[in-house]
C-alpha positions as CSV (number, residue, x, y, z in Angstrom):
1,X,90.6,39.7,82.0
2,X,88.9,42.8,83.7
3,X,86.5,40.4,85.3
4,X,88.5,37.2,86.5
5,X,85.8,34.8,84.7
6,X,84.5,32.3,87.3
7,X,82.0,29.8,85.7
8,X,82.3,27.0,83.8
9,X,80.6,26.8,80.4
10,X,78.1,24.2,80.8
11,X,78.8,21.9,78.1
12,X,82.8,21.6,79.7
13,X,83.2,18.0,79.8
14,X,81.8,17.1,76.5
15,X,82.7,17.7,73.4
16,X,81.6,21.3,73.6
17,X,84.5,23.5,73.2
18,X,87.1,22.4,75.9
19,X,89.9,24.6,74.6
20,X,87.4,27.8,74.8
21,X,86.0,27.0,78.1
22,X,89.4,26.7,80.0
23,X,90.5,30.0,78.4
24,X,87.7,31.7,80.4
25,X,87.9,30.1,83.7
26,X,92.3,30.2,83.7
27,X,92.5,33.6,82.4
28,X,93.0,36.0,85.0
29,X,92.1,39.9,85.3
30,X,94.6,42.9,86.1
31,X,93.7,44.5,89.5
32,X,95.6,45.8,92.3
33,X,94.0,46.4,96.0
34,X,96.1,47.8,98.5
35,X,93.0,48.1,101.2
36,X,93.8,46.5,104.6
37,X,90.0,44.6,105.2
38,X,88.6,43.3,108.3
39,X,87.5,40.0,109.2
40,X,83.4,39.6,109.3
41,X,82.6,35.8,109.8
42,X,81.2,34.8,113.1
43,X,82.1,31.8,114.9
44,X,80.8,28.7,112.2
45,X,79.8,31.2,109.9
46,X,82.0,31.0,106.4
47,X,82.0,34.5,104.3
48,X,81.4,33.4,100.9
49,X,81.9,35.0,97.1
50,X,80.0,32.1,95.1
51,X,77.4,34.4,94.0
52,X,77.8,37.8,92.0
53,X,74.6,40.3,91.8
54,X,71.7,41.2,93.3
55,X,70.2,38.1,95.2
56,X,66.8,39.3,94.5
57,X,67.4,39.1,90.7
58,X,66.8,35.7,90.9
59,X,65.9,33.0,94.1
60,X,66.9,30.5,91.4
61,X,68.1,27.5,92.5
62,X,66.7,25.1,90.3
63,X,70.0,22.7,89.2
64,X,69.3,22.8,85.5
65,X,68.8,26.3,85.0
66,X,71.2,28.8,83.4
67,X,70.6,31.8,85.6
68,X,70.2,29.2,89.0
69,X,72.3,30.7,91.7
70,X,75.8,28.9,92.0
71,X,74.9,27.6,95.4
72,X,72.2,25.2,93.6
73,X,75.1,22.6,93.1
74,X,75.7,22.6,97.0
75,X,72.4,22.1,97.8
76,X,71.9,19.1,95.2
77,X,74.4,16.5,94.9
78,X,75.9,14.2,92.4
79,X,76.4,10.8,92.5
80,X,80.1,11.0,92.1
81,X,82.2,14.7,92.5
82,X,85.3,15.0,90.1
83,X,88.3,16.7,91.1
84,X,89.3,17.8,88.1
85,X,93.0,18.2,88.7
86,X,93.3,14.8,89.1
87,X,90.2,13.3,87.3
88,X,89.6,11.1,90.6
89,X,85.5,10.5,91.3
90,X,84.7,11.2,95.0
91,X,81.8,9.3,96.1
92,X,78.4,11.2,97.4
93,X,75.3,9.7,96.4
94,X,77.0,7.0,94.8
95,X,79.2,4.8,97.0
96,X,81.1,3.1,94.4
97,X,80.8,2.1,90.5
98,X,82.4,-0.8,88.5
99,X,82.6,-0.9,84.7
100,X,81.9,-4.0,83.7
101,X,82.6,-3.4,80.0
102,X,82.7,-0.3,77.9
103,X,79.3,0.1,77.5
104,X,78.3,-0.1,81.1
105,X,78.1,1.6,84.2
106,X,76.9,-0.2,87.3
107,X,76.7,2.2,90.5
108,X,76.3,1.4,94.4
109,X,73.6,4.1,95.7
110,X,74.2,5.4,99.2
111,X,71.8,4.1,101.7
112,X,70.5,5.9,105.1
113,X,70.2,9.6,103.2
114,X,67.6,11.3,103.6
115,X,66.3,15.0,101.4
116,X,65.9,17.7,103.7
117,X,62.0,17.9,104.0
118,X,62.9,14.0,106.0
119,X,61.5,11.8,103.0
120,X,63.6,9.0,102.2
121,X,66.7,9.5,99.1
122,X,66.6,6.3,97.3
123,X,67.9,4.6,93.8
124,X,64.2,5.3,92.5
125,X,65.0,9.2,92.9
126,X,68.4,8.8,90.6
127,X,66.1,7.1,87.8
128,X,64.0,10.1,88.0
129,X,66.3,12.7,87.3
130,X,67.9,11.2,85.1
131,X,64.5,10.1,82.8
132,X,63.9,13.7,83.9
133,X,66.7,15.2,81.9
134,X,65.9,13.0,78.6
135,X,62.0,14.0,78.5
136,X,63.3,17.9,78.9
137,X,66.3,18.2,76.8
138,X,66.9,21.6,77.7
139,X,67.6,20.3,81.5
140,X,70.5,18.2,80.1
141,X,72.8,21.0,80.0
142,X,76.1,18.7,80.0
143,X,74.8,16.6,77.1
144,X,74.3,13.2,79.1
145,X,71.7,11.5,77.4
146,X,74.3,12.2,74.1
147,X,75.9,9.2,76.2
148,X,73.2,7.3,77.4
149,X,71.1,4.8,75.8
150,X,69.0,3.7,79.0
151,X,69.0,3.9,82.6
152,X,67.6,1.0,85.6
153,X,67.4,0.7,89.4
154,X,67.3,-2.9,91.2
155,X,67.4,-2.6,95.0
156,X,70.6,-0.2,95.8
157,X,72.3,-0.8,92.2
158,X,71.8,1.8,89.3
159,X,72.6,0.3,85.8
160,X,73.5,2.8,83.1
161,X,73.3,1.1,79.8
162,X,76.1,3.5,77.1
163,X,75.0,4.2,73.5
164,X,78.2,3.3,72.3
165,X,81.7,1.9,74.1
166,X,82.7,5.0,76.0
167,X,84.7,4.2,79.1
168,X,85.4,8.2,79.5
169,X,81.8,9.0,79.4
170,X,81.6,8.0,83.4
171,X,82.9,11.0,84.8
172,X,79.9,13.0,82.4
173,X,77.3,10.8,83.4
174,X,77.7,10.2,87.1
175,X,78.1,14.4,87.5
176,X,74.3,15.2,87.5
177,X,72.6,17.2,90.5
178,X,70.0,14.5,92.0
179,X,66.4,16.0,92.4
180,X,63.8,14.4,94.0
181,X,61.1,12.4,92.5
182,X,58.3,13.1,95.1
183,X,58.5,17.0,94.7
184,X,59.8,17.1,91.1
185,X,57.2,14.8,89.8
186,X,54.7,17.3,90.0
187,X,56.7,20.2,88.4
188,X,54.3,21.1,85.2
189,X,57.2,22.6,83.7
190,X,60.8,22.0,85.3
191,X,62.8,23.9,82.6
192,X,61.3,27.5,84.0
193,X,60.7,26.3,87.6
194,X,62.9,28.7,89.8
195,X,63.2,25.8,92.6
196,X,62.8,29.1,95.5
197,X,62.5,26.8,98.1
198,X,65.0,24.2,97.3
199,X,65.0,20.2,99.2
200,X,68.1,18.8,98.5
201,X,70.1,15.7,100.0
202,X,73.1,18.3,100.4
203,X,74.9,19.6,103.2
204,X,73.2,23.0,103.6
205,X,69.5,24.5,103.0
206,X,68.4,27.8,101.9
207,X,68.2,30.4,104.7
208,X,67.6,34.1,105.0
209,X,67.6,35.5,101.6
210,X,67.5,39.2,101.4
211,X,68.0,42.0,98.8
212,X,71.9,42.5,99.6
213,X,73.1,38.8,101.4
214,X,71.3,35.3,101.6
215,X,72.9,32.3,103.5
216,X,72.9,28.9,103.4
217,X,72.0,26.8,106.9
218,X,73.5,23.4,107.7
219,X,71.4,20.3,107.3
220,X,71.4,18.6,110.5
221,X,70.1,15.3,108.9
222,X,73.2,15.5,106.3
223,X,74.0,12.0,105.7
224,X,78.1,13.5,106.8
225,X,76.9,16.1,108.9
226,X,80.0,15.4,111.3
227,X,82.0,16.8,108.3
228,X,80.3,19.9,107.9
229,X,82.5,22.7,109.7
230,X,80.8,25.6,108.9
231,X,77.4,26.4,110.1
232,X,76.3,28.9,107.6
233,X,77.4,30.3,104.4
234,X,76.9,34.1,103.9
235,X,76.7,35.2,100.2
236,X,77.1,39.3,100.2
237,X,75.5,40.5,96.7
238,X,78.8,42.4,95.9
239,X,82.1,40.2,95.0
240,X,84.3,42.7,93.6
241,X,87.7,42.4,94.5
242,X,88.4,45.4,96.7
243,X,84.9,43.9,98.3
244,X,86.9,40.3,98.8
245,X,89.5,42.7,100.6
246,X,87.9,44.8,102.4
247,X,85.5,42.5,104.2
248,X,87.7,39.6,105.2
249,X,85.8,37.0,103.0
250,X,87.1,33.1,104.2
251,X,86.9,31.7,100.4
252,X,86.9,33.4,97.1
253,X,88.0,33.2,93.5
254,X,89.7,35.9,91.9
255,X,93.0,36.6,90.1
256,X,94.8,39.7,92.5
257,X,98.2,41.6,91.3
258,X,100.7,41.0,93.9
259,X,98.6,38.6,96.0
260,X,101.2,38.8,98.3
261,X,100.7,42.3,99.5
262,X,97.3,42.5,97.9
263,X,95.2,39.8,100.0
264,X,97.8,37.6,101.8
265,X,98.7,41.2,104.0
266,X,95.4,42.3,103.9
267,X,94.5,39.9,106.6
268,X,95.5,37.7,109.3
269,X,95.2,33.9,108.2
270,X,94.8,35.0,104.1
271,X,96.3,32.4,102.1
272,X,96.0,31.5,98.3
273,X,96.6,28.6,96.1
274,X,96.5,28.8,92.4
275,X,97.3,25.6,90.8
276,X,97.2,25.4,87.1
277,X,93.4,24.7,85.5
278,X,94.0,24.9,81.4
279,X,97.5,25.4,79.3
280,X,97.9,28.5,77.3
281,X,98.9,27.8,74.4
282,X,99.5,29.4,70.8
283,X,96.7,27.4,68.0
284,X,98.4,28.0,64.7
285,X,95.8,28.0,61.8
286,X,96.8,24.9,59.8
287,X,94.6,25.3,57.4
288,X,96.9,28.5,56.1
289,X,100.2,28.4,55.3
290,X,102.9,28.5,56.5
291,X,101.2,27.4,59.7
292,X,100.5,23.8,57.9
293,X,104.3,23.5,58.0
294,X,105.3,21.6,61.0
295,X,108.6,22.7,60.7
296,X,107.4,26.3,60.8
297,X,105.6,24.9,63.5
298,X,109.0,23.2,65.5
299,X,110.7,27.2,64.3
300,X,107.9,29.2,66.2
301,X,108.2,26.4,69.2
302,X,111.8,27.0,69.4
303,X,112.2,30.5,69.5
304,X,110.0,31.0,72.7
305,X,111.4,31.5,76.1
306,X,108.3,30.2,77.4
307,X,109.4,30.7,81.6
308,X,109.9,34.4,80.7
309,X,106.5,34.3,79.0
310,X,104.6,32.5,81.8
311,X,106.5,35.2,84.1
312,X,105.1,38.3,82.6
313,X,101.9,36.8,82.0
314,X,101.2,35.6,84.9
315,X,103.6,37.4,87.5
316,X,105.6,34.5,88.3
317,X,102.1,32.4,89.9
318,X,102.0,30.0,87.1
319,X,104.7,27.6,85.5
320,X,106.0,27.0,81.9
321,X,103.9,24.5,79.9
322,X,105.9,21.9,77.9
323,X,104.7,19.7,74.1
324,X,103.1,16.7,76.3
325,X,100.1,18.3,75.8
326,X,99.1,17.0,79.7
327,X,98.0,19.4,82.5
328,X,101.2,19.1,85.1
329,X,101.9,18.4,87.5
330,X,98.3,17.4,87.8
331,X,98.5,14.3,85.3
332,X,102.0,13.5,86.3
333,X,101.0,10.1,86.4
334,X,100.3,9.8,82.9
335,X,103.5,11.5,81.6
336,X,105.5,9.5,79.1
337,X,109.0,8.8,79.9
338,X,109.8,8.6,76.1
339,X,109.4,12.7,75.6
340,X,113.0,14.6,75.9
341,X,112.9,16.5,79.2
342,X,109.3,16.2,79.9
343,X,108.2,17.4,76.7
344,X,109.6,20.8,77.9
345,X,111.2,23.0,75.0
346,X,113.7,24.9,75.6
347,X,114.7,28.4,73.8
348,X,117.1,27.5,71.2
349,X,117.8,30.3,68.5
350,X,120.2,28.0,66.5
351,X,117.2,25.3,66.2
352,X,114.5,27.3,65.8
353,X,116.5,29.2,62.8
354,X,117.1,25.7,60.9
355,X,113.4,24.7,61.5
356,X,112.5,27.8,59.6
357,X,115.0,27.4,57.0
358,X,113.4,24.1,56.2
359,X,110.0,25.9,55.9
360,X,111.4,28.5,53.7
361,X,112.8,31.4,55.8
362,X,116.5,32.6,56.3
363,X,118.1,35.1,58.0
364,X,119.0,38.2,56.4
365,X,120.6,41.1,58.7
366,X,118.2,41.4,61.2
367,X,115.1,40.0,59.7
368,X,113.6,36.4,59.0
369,X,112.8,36.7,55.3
370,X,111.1,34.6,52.7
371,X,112.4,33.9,49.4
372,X,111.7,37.0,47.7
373,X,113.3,38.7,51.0
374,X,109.8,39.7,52.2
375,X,110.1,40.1,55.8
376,X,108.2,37.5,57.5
377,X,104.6,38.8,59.6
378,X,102.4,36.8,61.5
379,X,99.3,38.2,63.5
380,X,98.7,37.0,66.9
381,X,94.9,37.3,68.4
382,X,94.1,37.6,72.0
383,X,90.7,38.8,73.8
384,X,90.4,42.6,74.1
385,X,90.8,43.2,78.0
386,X,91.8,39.7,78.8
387,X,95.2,41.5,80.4
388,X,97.4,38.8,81.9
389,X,97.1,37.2,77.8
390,X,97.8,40.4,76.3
391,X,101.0,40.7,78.1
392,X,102.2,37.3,77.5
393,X,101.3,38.1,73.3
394,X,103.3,40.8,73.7
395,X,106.5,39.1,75.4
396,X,105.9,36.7,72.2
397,X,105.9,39.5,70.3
398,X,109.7,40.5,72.0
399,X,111.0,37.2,71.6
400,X,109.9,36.0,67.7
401,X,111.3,39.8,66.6
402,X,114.6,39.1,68.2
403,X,114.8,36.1,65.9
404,X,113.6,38.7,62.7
405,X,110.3,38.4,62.7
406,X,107.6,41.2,62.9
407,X,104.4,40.1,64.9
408,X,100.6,42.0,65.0
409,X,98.9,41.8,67.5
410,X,95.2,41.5,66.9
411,X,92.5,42.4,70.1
412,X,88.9,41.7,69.5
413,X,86.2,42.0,72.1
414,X,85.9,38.7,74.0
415,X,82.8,37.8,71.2
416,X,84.0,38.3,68.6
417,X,87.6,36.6,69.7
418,X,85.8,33.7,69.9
419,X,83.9,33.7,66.9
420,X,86.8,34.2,64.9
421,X,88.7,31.0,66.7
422,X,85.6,29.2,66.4
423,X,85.1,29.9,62.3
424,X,88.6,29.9,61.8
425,X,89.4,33.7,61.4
426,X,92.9,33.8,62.6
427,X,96.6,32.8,62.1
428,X,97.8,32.6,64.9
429,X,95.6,32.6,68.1
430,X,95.9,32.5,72.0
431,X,94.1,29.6,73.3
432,X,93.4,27.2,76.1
433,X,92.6,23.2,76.5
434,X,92.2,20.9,78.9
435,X,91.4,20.7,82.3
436,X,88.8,18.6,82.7
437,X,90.2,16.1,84.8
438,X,90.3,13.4,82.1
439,X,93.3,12.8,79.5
440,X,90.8,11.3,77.0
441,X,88.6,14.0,76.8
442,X,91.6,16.9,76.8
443,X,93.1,15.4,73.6
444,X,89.9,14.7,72.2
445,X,88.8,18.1,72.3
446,X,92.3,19.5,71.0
447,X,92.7,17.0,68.3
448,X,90.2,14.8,66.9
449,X,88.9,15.3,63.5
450,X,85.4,15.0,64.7
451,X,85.2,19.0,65.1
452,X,86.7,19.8,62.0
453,X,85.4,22.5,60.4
454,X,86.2,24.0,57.0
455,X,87.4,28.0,57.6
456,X,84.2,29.9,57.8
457,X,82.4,27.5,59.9
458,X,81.5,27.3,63.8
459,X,83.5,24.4,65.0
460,X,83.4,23.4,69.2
461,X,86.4,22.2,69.8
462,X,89.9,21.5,67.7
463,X,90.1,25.1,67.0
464,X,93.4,25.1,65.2
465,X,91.9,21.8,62.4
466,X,94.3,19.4,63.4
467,X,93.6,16.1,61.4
468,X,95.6,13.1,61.6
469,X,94.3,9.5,61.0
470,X,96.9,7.8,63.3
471,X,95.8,10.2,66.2
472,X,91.8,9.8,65.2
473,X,92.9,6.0,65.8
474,X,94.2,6.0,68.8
475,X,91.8,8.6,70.5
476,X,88.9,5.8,69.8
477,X,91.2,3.3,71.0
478,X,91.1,5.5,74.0
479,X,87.5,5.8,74.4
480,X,86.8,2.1,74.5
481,X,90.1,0.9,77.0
482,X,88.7,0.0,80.6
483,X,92.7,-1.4,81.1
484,X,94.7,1.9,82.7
485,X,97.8,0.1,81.8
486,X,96.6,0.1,77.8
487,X,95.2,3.5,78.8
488,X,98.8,4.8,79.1
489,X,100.5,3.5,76.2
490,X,98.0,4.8,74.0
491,X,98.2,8.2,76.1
492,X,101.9,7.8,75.6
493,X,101.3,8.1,71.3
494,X,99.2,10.5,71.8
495,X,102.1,12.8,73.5
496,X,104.4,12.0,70.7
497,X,102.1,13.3,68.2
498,X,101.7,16.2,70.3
499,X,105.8,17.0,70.7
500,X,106.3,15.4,66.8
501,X,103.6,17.5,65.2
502,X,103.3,20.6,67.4
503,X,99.7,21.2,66.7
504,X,99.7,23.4,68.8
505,X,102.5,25.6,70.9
506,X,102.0,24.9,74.6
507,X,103.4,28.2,76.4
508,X,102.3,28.3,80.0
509,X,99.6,26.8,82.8
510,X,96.6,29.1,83.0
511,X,95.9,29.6,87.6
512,X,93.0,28.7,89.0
513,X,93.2,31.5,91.6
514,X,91.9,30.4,95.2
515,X,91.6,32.7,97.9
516,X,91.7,31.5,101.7
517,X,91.5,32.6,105.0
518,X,92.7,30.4,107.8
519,X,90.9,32.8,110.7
520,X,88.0,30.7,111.4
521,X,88.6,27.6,108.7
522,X,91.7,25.3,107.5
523,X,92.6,22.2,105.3
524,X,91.5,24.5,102.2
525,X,93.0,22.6,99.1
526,X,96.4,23.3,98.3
527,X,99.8,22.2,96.5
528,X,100.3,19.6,99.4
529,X,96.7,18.4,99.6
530,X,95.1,18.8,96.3
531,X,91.5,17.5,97.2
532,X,90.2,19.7,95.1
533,X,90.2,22.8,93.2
534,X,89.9,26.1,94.5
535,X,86.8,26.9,92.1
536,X,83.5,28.3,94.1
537,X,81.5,26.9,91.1
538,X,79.7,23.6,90.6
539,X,80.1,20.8,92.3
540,X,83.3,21.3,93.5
541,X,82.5,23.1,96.6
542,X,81.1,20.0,97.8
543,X,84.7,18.3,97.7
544,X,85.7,21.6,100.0
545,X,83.0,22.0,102.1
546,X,83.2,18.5,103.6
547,X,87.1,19.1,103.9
548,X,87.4,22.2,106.0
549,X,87.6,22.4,109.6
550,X,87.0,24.4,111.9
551,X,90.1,26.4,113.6
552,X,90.6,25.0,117.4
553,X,88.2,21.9,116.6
């Protein structure tokens, strides 16, 4: 992409278009910045790109809002902070939770906090925001209360009573800024409240905010304040890349062109991490044919070189992405030893032709023909301007007319691309899922029959109109199994439909591309200490922020 998309739909971890929302935050953007920059932070000072525009525009930092500054979700905190890459639940106003069946949550609430204006945090205050979110619907911008049937506090404990048996539901529910109930309760209206002068329980208040820069102060009372490394945030107005550069920022978020002589040489300490966020994958229409043909289907798979693909893509940064249909190596642990080499899929023009024999196509000469001899076409859309997917269509492109067939390759604007995914308007189209963090709800949103749509019509999730009754079986079988050994074997089917049935063709990981500077800060995330991801968005920071230390402490 032109502009390396950086925030997360808001609807991400429900059942709101997973597949769409991980092919904005992994795809990257085509720049290249040979500036040398300068470091600017000052001792405990941390140089920031969280926040893009004009800080003036909008002092929003109300939690709920859609135009609330990205530093909101620093200043409130969750009960529970998901790592994503592993689906792991830190604990942060929640100590602990227990499931006693699949219809409950009981949660531990973290005594001793206090919100920054000193009055007392307590379980009374999680009650609140949560009842706060059902009465205005429009606050529940992750859908909660489509999982919750009722909510209670006794003493320190928090029982969250589930409309149905939905053991995957936790890490939705327990994800919700906390507001507090003595300030909030007099809000006439909450939905248009701008929050300027924001009390969280976080680890930093609202400083200085100015027409060009505002920061964020440490709380002293923080209830881990001993954690806290940097002093202040600084969030400059402008985040372009050659800004990111130029002015020495510690932590940013941006896919760079040679980030090896692009940021890493641009200054002392600069280091990066981009570990995979989404899979790229090709979502054949099987609603058409001969898409509907899984052995068409098994043909396409075959014929891809899909390391070559991921390297032009992606310039080497990302790796190839087998048929498990699981994020790796993030879900490693749930990878089923049953799948032939990982569920990777190897190039193999001799298989792939006898795949598309069985579907009706043999080679003739040079070309892959039908059985009139009509040359076989197939037309491939991709986002106009999303770059780094472009050039990985077009290796496709290379590779399937080796093997004798012609591709198109189709480029609407980035609305209109996905409209036509969403309404079906395609035969072939580039795509992302998963990457939420939880193997239920990737699988679900890829395959379940509960977003199909017939051609024509919006549909969230499941672009491509997979429907199988054996997978819509064991996806509920899923959602109700508290046992992670049951969890597994059902996971384990669920892979085998994935490399059996190819609905779709997995091709490469889509980068979540982290920026670092080791100057003044280290123990960022990375490869050997995946804490968290390297996104400056939501919650996550948190997970970072409490990480970090300070160089020579």
């Amino acid at each position: 992409m032109t502009n390396g998309s950086r925030r997360v739909p808001r609807r991400l971890a429900t059942a709101l278009g997973v597949g769409l929302a991980a092919a904005l935050v992994v795809s990257g953007c085509s720049a290249t910045v040979q500036t040398k920059g300068t470091a600017s932070s000052g001792t405990g000072s941390l140089l920031f790109a969280a926040d893009n525009g004009s800080p003036t525009f909008a002092r929003n930092f109300n939690p709920y809002s859609g135009s609330k500054r990205n530093t909101a979700t620093i200043i409130y905190e969750p009960l529970f902070v998901v790592n994503t890459l592993d689906g792991k639940a830190a604990p942060f106003l929640g100590t602990a939770y227990t499931q006693p069946d699949a219809k409950t949550i009981v949660i531990d609430i973290r005594q001793g906090v206090k919100w920054s204006d000193g009055q007392a945090f307590s379980a009374d205050d999680v009650v609140f925001t949560y009842e706060l979110l059902k009465k205005f619907p429009a606050l529940d911008t992750t859908g909660v209360w489509q999982h919750l049937a009722s909510i209670e506090a006794s003493g320190s404990k928090v029982t969250m009573h589930l409309t149905a048996e939905d053991v995957p539901a936790a890490n939705i529910v327990l994800a919700i800024p906390i507001v507090s109930q003595h300030l909030w309760k007099d809000i006439a209206d909450p939905v248009t409240a701008t929050d300027e002068n924001p009390v969280g329980t976080g680890p930093y208040t609202l400083g200085d905010f100015g027409p060009n820069q505002y920061k964020l102060e440490k709380n002293p009372t923080y209830w881990q304040a001993d954690k806290v490394a940097a002093t202040e945030l600084v969030l400059p107005a402008a985040n372009t890349q050659l800004d990111i550069v130029n002015n020495g920022y510690d932590w940013a978020y941006a896919f760079m062109s040679d980030v090896e002589n692009t940021w890493v040489k641009a200054g002392k300490g600069n280091t990066y991490w981009f570990p995979p966020g989404g899979t790229i994958s090709l979502l054949p229409n099987l609603t058409k044919a001969p898409y509907n043909d899984v052995n068409f289907r098994k043909g396409l798979s075959a014929a891809l070189d899909r390391k070559a693909i991921a390297d032009v893509a992606e310039e080497g940064y990302v790796q190839a992405a087998g048929q498990s249909g699981l994020l790796l190596p993030n879900q490693q642990d749930w990878l089923s030893s049953a799948l032939p080499d990982s569920g990777a899929v190897k190039q193999d023009t001799a298989a792939a032709l006898a795949f598309f024999s069985k579907a009706g196509y043999t080679k003739t000469g040079d070309k892959l023909v039908d059985a009139s001899g009509k040359q076989l076409t197939i037309a491939i859309t991709t986002a106009n301007g999303w770059t780094d997917w472009l050039r990985g269509v077009q290796e496709v492109q290379k590779e399937l007319l080796a093997i004798g067939i012609a591709v198109t390759i189709n480029q609407p604007q980035p609305a209109a691309y996905q409209q036509a995914i969403q309404n079906g308007d395609f035969d072939v189209a580039l795509g992302s899922f998963g990457g939420t963090g939880s193997v239920y709800q990737d699988f679900n949103n890829l395959l379940s029959s509960e977003f199909l749509k017939p051609v024509g019509t919006s549909t969230v999730a499941n672009y491509q109109r997979f429907s199988d009754p054996k997978v819509d079986a064991l996806l509920a079988q899923l959602k109700v199994t508290i046992d992670t050994t049951k969890q597994k074997d059902i996971a384990n089917q669920l892979q085998q439909a994935m490399y059996d049935q190819v609905p779709v063709i997995g091709m490469f990981y889509g980068g979540l591309w982290g920026l670092f500077s080791d100057k003044s800060f280290t123990n960022w995330p990375s490869k050997d200490n995946p804490y968290a991801t390297p996104q400056t968005w939501g919650s996550n920071p948190l997970l970072v922020l409490t990480n970090i230390k300070r160089v020579g402490s």
